[in-house]
C-alpha positions as CSV (number, residue, x, y, z in Angstrom):
1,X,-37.5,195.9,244.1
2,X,-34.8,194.1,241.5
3,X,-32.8,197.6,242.4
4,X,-32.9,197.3,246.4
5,X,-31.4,193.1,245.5
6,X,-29.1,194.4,243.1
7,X,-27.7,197.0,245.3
8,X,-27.6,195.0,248.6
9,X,-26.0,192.4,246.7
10,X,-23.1,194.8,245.4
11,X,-22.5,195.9,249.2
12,X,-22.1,192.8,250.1
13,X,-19.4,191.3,247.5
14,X,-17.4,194.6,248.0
15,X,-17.2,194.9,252.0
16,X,-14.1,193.6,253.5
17,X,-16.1,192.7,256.5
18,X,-15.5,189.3,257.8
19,X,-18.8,186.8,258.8
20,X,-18.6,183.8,260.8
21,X,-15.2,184.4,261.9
22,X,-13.9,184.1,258.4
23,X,-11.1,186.8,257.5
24,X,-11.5,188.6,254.3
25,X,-9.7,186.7,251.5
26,X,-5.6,187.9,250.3
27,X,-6.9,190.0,247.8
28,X,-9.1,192.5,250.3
29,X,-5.8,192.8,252.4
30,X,-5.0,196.4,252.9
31,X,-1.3,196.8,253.6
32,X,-0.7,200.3,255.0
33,X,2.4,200.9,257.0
34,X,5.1,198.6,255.6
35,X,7.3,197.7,258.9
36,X,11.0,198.6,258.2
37,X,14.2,196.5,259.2
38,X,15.4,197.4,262.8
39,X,11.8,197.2,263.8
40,X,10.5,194.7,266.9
41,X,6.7,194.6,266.9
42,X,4.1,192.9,269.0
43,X,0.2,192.5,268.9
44,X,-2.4,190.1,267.4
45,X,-2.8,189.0,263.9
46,X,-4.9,190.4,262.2
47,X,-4.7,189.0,258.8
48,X,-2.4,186.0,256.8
49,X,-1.2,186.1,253.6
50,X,0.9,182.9,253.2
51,X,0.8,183.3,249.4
52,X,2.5,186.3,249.6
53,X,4.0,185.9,252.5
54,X,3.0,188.5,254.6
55,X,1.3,188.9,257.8
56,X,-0.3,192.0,259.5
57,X,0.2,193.3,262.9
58,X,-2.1,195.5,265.0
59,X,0.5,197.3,267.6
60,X,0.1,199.0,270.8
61,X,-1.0,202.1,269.2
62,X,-4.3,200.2,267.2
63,X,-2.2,201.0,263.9
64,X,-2.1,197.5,261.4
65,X,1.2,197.0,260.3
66,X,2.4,194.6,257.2
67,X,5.3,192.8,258.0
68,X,7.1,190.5,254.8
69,X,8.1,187.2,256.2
70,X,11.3,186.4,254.4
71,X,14.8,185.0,256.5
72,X,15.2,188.3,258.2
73,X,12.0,188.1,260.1
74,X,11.4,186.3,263.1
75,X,8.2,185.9,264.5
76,X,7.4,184.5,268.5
77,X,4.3,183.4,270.2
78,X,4.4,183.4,273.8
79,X,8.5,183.9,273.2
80,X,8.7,180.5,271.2
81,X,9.7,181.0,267.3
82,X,6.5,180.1,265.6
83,X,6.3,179.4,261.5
84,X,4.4,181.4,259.3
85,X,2.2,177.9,258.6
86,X,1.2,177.5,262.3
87,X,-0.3,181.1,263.0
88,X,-4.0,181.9,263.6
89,X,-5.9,185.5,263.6
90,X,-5.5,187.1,266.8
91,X,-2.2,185.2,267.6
92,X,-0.4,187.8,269.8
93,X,3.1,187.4,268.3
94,X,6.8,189.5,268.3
95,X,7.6,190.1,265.2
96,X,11.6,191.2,265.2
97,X,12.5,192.4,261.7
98,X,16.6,192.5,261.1
């Protein structure tokens, strides 16, 4: 029985699945395909890393795209420029990187 507990309690600290609505915290992020200057990009949010500054994008293709918020990033919701501070999860957002 302490082996069943143990175990379920080890799949539990290492799933990145969220509960309650919560996002996983920075540390689980998973950022696959960096998004390269040039690039405009538009879907909802699908995690926030303000430490790092960096934001993840699922685009029209259901592929999650990391995108680096620094000056040459500019990022709209509903066409208005929005600040890195003021997004949510599922924010559908433009993100134009120069």
């Amino acid at each position: 029985m302490k082996t069943i507990a143990a175990s379920f309690v080890l799949v539990l600290m290492l799933s990145p699945v969220s509960f309650a609505g919560f996002a996983p915290p920075p540390s689980i992020l998973n950022y696959r395909v960096p998004v390269s200057p040039g690039t405009t990009l538009t879907g909802p949010v699908t995690n926030i890393d303000s430490v790092n500054r960096m934001i993840q994008v699922k685009d029209s293709a259901g592929i999650i795209q990391s995108v680096r918020i620094d000056n040459d990033t500019q990022i709209l919701h509903n066409g208005t420029p929005i600040s890195l501070s003021s997004l949510s999860y599922d924010d559908v957002v433009t993100v134009i990187r120069k």
